[in-house]
N, CA, C, O and CB atoms as a CASP TS submission, in Angstrom:
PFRMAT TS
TARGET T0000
AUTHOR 0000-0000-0000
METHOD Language model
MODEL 1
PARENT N/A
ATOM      1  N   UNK     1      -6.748 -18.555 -72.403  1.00  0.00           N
ATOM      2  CA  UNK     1      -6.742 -17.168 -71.986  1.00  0.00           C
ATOM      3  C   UNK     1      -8.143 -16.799 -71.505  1.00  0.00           C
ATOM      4  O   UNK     1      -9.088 -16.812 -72.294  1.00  0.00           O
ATOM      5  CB  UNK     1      -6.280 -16.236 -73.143  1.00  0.00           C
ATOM      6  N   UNK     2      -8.278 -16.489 -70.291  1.00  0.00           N
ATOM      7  CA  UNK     2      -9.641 -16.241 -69.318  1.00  0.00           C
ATOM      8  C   UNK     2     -10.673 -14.769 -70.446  1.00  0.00           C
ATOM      9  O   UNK     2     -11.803 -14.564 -70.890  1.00  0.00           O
ATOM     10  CB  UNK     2      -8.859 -15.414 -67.137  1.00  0.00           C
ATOM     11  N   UNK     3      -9.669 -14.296 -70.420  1.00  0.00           N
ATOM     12  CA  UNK     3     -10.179 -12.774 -71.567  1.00  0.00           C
ATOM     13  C   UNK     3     -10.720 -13.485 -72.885  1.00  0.00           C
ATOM     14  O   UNK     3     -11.936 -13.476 -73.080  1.00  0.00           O
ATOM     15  CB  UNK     3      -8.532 -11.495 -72.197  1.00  0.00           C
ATOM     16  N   UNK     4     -10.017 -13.994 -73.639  1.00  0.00           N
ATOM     17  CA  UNK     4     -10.630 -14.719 -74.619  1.00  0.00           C
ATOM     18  C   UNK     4     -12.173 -15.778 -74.552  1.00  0.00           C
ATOM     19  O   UNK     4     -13.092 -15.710 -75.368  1.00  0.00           O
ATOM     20  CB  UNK     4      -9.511 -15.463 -74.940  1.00  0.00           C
ATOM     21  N   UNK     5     -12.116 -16.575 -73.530  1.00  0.00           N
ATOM     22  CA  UNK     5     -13.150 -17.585 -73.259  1.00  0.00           C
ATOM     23  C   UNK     5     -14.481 -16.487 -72.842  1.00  0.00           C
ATOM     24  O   UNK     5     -15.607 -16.643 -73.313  1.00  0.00           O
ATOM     25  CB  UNK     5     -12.600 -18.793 -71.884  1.00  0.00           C
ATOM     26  N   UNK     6     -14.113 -15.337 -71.855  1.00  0.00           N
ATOM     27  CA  UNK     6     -15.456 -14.488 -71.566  1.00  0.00           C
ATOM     28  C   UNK     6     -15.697 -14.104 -72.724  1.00  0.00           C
ATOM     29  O   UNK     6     -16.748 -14.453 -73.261  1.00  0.00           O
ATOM     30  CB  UNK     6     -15.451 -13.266 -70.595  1.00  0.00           C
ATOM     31  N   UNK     7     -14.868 -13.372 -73.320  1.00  0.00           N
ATOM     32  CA  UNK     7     -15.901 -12.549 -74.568  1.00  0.00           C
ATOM     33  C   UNK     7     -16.175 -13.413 -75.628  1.00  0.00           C
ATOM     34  O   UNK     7     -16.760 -12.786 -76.511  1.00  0.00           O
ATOM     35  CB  UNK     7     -15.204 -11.175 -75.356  1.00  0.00           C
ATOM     36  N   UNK     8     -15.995 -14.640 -75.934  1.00  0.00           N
ATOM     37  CA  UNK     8     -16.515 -15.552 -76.240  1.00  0.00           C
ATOM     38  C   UNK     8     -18.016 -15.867 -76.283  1.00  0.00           C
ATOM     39  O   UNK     8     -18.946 -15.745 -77.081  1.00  0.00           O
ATOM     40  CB  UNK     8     -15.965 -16.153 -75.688  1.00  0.00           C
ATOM     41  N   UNK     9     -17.725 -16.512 -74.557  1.00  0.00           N
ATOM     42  CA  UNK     9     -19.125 -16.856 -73.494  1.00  0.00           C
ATOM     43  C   UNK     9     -20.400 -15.759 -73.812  1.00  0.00           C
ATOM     44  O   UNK     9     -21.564 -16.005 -74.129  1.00  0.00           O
ATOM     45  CB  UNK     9     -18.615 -16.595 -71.567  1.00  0.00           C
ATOM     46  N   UNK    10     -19.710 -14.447 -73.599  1.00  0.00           N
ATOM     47  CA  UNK    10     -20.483 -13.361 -72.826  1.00  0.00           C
ATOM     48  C   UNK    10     -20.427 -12.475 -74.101  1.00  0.00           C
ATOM     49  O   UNK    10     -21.349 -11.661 -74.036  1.00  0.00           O
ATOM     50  CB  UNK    10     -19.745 -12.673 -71.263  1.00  0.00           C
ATOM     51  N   UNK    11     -19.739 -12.332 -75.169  1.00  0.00           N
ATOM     52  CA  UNK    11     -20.118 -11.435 -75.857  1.00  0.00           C
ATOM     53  C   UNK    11     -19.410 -10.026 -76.457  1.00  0.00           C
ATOM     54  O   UNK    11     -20.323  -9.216 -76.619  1.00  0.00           O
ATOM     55  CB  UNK    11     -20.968 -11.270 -75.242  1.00  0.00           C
ATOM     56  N   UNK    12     -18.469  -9.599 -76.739  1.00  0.00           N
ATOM     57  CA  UNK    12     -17.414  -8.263 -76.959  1.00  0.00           C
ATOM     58  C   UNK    12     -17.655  -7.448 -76.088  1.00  0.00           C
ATOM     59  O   UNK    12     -16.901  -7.045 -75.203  1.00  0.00           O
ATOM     60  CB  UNK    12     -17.466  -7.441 -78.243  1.00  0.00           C
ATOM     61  N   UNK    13     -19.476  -6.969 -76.454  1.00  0.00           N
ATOM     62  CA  UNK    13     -19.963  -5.943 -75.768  1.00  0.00           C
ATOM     63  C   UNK    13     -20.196  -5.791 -74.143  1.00  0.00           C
ATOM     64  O   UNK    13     -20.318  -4.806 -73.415  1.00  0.00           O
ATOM     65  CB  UNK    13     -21.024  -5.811 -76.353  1.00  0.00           C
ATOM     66  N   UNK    14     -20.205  -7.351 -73.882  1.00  0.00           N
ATOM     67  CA  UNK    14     -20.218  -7.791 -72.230  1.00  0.00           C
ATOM     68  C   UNK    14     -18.888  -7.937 -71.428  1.00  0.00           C
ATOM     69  O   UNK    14     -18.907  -8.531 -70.350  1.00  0.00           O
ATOM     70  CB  UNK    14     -20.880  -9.248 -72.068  1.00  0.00           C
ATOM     71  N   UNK    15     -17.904  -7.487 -71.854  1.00  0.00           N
ATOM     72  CA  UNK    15     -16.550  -7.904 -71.293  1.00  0.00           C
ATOM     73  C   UNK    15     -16.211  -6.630 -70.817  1.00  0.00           C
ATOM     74  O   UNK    15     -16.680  -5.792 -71.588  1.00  0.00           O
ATOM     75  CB  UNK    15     -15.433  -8.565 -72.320  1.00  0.00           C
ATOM     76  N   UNK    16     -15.631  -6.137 -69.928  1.00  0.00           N
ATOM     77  CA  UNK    16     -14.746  -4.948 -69.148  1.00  0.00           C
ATOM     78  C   UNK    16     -13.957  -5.409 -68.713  1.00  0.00           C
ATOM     79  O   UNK    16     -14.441  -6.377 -68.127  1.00  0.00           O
ATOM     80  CB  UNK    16     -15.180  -4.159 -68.155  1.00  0.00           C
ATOM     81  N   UNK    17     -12.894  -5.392 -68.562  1.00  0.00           N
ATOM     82  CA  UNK    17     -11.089  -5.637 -68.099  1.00  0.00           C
ATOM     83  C   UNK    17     -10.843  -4.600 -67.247  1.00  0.00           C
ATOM     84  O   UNK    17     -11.053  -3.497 -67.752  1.00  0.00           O
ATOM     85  CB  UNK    17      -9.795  -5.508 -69.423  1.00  0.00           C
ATOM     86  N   UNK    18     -10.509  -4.600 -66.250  1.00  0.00           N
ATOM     87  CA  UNK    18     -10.020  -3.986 -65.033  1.00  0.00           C
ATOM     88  C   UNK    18      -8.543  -3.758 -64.854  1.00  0.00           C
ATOM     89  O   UNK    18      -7.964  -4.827 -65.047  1.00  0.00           O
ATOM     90  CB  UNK    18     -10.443  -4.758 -63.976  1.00  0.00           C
ATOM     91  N   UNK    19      -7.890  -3.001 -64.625  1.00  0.00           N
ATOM     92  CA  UNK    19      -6.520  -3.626 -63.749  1.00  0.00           C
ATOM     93  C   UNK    19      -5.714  -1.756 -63.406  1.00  0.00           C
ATOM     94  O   UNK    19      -5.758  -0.648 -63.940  1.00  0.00           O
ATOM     95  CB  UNK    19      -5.099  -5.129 -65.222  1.00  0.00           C
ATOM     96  N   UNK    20      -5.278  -2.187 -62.608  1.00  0.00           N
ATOM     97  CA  UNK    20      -4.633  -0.870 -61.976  1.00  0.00           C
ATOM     98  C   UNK    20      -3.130  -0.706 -62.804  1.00  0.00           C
ATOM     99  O   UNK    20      -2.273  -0.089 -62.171  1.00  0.00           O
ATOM    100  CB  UNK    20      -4.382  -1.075 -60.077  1.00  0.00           C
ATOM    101  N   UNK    21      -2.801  -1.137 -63.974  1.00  0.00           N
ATOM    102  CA  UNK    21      -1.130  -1.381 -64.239  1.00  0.00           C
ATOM    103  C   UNK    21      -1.906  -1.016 -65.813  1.00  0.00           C
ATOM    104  O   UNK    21      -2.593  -1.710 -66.562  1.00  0.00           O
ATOM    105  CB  UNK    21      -0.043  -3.370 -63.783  1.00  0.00           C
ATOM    106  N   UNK    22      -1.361   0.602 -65.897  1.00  0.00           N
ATOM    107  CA  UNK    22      -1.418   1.000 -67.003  1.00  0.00           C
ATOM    108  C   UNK    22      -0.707  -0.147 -68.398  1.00  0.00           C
ATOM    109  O   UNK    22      -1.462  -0.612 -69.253  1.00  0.00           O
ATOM    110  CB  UNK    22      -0.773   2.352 -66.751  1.00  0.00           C
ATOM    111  N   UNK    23       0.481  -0.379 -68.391  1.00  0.00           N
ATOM    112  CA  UNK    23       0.785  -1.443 -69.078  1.00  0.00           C
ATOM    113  C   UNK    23       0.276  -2.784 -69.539  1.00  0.00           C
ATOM    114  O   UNK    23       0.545  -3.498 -70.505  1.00  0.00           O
ATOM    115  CB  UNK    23       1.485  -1.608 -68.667  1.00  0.00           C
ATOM    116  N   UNK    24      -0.644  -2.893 -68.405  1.00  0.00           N
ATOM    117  CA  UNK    24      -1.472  -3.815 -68.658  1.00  0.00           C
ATOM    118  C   UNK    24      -2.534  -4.105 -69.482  1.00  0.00           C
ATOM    119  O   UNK    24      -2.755  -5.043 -70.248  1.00  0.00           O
ATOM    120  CB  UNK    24      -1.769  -3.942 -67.925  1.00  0.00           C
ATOM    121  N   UNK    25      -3.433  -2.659 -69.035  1.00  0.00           N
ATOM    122  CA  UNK    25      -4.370  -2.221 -69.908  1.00  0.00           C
ATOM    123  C   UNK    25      -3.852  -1.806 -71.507  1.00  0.00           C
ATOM    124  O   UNK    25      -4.477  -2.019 -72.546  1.00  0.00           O
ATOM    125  CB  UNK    25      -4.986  -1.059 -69.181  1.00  0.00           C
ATOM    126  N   UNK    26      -2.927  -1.352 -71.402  1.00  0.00           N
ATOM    127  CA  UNK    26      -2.170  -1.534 -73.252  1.00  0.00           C
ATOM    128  C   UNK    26      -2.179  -2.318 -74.094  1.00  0.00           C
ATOM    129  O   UNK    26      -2.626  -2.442 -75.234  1.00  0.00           O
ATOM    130  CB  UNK    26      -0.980  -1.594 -73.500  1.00  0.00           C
ATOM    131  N   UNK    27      -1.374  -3.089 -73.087  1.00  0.00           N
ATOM    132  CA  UNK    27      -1.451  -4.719 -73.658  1.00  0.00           C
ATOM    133  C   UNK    27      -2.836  -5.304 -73.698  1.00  0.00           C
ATOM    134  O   UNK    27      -3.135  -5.454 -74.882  1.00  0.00           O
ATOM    135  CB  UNK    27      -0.590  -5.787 -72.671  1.00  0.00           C
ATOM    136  N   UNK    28      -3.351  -5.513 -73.277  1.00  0.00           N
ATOM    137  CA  UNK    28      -4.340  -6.042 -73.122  1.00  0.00           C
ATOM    138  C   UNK    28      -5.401  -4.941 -74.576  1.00  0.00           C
ATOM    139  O   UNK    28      -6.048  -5.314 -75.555  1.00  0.00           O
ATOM    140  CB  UNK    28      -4.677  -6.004 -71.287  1.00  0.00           C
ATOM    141  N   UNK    29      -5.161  -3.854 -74.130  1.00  0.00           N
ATOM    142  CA  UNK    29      -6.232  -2.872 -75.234  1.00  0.00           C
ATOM    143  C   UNK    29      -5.597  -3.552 -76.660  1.00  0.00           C
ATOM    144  O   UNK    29      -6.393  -3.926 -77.522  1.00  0.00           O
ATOM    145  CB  UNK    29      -5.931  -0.648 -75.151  1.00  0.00           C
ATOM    146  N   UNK    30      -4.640  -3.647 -76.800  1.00  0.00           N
ATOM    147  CA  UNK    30      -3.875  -3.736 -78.181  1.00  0.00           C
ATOM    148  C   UNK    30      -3.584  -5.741 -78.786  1.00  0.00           C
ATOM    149  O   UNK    30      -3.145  -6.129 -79.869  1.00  0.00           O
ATOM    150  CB  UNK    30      -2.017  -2.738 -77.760  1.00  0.00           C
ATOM    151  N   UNK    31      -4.023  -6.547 -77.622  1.00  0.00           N
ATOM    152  CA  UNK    31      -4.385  -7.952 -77.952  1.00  0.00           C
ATOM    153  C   UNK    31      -5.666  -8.049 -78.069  1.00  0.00           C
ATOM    154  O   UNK    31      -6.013  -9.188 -78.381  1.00  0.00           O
ATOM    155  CB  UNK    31      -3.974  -8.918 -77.048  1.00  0.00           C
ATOM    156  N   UNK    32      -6.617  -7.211 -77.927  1.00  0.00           N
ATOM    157  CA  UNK    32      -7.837  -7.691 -77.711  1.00  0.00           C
ATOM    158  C   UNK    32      -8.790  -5.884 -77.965  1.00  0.00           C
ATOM    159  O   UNK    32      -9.588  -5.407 -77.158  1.00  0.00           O
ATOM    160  CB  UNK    32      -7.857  -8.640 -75.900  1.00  0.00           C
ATOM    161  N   UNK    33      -8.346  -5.235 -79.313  1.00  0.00           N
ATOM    162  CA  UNK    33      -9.196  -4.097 -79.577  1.00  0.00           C
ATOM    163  C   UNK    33     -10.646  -4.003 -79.594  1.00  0.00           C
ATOM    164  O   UNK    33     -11.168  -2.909 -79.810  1.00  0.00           O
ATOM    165  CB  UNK    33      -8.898  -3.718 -80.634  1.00  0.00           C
ATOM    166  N   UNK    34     -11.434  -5.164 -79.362  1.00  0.00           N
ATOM    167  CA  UNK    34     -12.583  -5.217 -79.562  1.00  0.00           C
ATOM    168  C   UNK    34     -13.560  -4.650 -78.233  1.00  0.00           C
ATOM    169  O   UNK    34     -14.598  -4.002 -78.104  1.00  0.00           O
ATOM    170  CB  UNK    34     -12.732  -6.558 -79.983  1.00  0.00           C
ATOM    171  N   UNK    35     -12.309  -5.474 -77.135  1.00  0.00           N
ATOM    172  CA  UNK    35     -13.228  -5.066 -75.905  1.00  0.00           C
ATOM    173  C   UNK    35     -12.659  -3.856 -75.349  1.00  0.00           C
ATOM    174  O   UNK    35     -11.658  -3.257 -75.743  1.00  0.00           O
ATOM    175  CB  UNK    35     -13.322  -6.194 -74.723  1.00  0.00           C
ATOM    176  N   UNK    36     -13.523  -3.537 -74.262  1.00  0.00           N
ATOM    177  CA  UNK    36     -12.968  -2.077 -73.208  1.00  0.00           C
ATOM    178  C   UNK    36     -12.184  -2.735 -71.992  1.00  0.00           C
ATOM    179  O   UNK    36     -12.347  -3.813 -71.420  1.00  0.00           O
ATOM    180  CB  UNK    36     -14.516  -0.981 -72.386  1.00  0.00           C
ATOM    181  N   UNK    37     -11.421  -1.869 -71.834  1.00  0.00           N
ATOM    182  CA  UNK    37     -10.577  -2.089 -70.752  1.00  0.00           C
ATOM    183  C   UNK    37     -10.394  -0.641 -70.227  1.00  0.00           C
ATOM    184  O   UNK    37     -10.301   0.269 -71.050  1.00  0.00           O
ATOM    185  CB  UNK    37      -9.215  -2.853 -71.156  1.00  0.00           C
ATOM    186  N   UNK    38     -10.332  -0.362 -68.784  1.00  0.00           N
ATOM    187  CA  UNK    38      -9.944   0.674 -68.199  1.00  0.00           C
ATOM    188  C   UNK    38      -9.101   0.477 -66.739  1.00  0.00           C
ATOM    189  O   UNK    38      -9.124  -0.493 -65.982  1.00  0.00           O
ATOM    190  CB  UNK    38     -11.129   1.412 -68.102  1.00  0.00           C
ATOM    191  N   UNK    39      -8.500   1.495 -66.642  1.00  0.00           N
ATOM    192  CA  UNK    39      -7.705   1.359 -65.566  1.00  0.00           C
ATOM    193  C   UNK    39      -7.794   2.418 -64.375  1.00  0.00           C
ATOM    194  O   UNK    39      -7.883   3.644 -64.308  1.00  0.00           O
ATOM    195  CB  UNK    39      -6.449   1.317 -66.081  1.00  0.00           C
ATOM    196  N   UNK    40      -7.708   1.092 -63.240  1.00  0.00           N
ATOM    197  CA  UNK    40      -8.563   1.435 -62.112  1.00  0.00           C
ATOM    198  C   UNK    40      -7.697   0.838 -60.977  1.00  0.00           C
ATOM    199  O   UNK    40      -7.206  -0.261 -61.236  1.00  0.00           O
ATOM    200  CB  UNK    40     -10.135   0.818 -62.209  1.00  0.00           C
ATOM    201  N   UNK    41      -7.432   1.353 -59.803  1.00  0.00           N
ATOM    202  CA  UNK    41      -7.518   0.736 -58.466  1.00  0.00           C
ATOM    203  C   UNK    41      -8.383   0.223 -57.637  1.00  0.00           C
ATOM    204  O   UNK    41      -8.729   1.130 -56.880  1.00  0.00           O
ATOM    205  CB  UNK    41      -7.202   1.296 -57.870  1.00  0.00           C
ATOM    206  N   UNK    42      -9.055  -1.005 -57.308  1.00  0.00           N
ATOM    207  CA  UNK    42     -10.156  -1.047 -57.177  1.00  0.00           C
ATOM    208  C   UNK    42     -10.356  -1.256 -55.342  1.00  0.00           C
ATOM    209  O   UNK    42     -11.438  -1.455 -54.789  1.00  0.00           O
ATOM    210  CB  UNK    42     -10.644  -2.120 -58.224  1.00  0.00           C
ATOM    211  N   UNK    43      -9.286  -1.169 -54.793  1.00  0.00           N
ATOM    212  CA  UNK    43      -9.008  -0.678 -53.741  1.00  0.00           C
ATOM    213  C   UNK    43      -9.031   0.439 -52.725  1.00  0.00           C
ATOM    214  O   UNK    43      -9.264   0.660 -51.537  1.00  0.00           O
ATOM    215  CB  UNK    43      -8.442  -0.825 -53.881  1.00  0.00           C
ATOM    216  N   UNK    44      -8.527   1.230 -54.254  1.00  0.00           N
ATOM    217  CA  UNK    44      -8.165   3.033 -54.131  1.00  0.00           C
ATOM    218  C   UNK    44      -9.791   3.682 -54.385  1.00  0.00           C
ATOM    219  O   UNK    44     -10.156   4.641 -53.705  1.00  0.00           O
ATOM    220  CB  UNK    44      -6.766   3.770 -55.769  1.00  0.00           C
ATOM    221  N   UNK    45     -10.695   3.071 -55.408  1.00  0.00           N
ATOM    222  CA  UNK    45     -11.915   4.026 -56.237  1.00  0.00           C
ATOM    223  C   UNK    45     -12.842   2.670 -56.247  1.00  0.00           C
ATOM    224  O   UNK    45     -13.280   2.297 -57.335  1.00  0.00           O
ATOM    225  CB  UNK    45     -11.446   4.861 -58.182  1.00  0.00           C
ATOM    226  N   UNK    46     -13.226   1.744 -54.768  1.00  0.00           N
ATOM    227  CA  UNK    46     -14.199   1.375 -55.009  1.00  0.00           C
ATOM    228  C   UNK    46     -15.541   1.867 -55.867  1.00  0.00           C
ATOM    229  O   UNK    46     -16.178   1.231 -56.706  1.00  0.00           O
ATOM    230  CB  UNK    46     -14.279   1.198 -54.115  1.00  0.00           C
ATOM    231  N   UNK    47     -15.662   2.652 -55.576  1.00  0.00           N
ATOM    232  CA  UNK    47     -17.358   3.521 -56.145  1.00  0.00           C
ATOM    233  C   UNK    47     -16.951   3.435 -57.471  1.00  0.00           C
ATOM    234  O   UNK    47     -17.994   3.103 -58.035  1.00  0.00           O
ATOM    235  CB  UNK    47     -17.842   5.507 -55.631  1.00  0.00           C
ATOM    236  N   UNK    48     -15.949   3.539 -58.463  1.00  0.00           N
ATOM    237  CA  UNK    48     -15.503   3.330 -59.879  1.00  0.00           C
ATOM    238  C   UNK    48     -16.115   2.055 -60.062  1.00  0.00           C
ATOM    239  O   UNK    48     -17.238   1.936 -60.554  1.00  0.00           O
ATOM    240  CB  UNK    48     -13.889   3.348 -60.179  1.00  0.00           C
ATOM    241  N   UNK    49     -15.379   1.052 -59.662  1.00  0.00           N
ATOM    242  CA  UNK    49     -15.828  -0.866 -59.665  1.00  0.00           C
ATOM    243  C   UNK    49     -17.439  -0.826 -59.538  1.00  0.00           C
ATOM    244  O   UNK    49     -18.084  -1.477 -60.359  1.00  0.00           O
ATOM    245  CB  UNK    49     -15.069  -2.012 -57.924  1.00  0.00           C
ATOM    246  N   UNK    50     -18.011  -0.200 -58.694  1.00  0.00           N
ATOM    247  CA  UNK    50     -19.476  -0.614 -58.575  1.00  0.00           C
ATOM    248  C   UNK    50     -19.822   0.033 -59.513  1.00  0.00           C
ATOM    249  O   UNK    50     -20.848  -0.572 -59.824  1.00  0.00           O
ATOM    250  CB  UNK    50     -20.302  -0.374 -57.364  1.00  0.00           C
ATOM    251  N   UNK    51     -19.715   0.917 -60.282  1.00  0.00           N
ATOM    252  CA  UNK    51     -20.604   2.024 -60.937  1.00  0.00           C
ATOM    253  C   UNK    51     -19.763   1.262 -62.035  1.00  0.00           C
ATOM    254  O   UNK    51     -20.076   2.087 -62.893  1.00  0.00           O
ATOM    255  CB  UNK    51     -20.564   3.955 -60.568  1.00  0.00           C
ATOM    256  N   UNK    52     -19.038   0.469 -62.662  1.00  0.00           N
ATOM    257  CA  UNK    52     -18.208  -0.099 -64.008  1.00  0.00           C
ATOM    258  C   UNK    52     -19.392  -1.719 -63.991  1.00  0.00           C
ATOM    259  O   UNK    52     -19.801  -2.232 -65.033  1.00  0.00           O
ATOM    260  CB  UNK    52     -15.820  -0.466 -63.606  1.00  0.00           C
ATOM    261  N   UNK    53     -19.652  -2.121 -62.910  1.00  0.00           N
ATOM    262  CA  UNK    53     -19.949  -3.326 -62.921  1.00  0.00           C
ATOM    263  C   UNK    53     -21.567  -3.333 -62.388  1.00  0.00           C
ATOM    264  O   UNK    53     -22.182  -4.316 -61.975  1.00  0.00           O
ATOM    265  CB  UNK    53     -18.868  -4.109 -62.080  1.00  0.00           C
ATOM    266  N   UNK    54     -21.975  -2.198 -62.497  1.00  0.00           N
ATOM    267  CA  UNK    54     -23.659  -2.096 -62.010  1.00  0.00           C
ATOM    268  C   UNK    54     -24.154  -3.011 -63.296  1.00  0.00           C
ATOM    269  O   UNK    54     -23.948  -2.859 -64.500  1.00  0.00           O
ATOM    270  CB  UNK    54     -24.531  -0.141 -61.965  1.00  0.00           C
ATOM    271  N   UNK    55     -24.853  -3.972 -62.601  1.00  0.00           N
ATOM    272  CA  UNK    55     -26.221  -4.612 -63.769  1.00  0.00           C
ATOM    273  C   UNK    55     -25.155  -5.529 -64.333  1.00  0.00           C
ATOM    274  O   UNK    55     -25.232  -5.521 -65.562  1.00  0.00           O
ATOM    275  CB  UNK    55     -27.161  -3.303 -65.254  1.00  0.00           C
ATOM    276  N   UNK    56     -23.849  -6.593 -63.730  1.00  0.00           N
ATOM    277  CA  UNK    56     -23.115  -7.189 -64.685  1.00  0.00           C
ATOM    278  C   UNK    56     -24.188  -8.029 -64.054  1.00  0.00           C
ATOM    279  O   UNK    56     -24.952  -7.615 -63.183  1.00  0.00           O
ATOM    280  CB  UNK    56     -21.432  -7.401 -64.835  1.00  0.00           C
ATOM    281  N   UNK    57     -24.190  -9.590 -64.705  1.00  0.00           N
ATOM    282  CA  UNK    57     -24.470 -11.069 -64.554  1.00  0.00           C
ATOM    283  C   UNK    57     -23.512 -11.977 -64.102  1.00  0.00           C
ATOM    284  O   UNK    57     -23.699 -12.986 -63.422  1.00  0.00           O
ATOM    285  CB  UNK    57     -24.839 -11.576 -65.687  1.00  0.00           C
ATOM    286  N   UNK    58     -22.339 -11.471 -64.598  1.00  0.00           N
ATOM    287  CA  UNK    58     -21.097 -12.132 -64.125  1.00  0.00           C
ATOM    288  C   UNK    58     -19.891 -11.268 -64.005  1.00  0.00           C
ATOM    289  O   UNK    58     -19.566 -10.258 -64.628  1.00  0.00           O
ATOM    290  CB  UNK    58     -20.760 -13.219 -65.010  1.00  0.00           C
ATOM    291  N   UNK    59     -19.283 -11.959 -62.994  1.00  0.00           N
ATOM    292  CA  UNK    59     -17.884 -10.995 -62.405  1.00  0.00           C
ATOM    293  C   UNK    59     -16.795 -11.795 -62.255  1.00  0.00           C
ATOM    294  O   UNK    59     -16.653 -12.829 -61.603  1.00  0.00           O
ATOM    295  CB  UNK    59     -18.037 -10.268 -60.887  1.00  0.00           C
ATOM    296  N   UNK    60     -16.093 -11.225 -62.897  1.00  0.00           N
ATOM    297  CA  UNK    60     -14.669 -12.427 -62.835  1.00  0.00           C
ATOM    298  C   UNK    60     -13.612 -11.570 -61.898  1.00  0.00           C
ATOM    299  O   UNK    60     -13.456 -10.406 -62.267  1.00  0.00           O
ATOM    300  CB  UNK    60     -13.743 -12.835 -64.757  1.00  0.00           C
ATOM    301  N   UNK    61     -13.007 -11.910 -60.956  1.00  0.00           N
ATOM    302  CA  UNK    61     -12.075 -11.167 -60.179  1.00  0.00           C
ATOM    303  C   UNK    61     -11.018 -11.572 -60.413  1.00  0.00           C
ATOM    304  O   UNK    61     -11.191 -12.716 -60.832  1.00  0.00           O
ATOM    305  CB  UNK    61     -12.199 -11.132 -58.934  1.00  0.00           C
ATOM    306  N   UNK    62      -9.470 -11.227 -60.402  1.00  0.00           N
ATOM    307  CA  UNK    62      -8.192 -12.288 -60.492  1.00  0.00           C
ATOM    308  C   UNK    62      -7.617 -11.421 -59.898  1.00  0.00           C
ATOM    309  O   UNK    62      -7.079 -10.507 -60.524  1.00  0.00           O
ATOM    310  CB  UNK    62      -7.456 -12.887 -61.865  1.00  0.00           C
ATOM    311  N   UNK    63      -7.573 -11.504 -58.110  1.00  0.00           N
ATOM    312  CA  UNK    63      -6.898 -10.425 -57.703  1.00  0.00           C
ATOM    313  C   UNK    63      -5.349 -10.970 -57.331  1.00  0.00           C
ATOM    314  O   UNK    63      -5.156 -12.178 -57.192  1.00  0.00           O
ATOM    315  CB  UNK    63      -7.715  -9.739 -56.485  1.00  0.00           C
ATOM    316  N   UNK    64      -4.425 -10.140 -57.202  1.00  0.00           N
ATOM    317  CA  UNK    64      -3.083 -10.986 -57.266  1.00  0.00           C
ATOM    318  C   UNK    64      -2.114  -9.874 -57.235  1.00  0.00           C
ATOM    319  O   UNK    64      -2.769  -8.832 -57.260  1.00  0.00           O
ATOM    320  CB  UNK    64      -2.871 -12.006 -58.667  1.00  0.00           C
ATOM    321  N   UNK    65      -0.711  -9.597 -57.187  1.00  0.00           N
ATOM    322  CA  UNK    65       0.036  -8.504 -57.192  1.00  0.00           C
ATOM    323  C   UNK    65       0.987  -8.851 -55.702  1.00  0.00           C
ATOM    324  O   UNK    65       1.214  -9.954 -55.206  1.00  0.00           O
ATOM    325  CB  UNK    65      -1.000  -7.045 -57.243  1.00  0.00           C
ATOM    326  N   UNK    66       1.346  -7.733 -55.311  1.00  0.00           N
ATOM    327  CA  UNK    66       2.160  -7.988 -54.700  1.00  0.00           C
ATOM    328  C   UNK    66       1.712  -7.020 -52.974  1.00  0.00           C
ATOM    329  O   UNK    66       2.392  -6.986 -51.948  1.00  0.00           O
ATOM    330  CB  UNK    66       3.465  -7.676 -55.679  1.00  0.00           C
ATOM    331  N   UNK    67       0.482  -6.422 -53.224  1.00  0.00           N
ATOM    332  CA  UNK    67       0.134  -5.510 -52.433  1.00  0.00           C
ATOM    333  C   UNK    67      -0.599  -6.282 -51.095  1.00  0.00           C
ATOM    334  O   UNK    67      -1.505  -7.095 -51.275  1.00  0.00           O
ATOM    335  CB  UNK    67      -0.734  -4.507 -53.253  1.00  0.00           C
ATOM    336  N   UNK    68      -0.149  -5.965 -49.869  1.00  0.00           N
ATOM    337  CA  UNK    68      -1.140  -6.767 -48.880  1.00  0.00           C
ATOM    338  C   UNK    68      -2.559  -6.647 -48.742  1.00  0.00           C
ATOM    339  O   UNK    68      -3.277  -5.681 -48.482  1.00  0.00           O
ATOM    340  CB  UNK    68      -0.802  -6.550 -47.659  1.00  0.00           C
ATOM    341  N   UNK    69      -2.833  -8.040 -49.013  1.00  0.00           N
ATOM    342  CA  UNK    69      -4.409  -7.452 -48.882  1.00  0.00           C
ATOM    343  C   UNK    69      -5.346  -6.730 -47.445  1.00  0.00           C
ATOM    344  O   UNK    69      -5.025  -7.052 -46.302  1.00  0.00           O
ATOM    345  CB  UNK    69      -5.235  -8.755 -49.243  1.00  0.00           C
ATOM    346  N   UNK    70      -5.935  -6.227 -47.580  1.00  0.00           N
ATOM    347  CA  UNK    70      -6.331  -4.885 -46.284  1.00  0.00           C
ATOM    348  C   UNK    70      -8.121  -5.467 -45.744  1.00  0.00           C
ATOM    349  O   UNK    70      -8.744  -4.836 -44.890  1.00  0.00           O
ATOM    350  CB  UNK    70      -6.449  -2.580 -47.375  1.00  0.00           C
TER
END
């Protein structure tokens, strides 16, 4: 599990989870209470993504869905 191995690697406090699918972020909030997760379009609220990920070291992307990419 990619979520598991970062906050591992990187630390609880270094992990942010992304994803536009409220359900996701649930799941994800409720397998893994330690880290933050928020939910975002990162399509829709670029300026959110940069201002969530200012000053990261590392960026993991897993973009995927069903939406054409633009």
């Amino acid at each position: 599990d990619a979520t598991a191995l970062m906050a591992t690697a990187a630390g609880a406090d270094n992990v942010l989870g992304l994803d536009v699918g409220a359900k996701f972020i649930a799941a994800s909030k409720s397998k893994f209470p330690a880290l933050r997760f928020e939910q975002v379009d990162a399509l829709e609220d670029p300026a959110f993504l940069v201002q969530m990920t200012a000053g990261a070291v590392n960026v993991f992307v897993d973009i995927g869905g069903v939406r054409p990419a633009e």
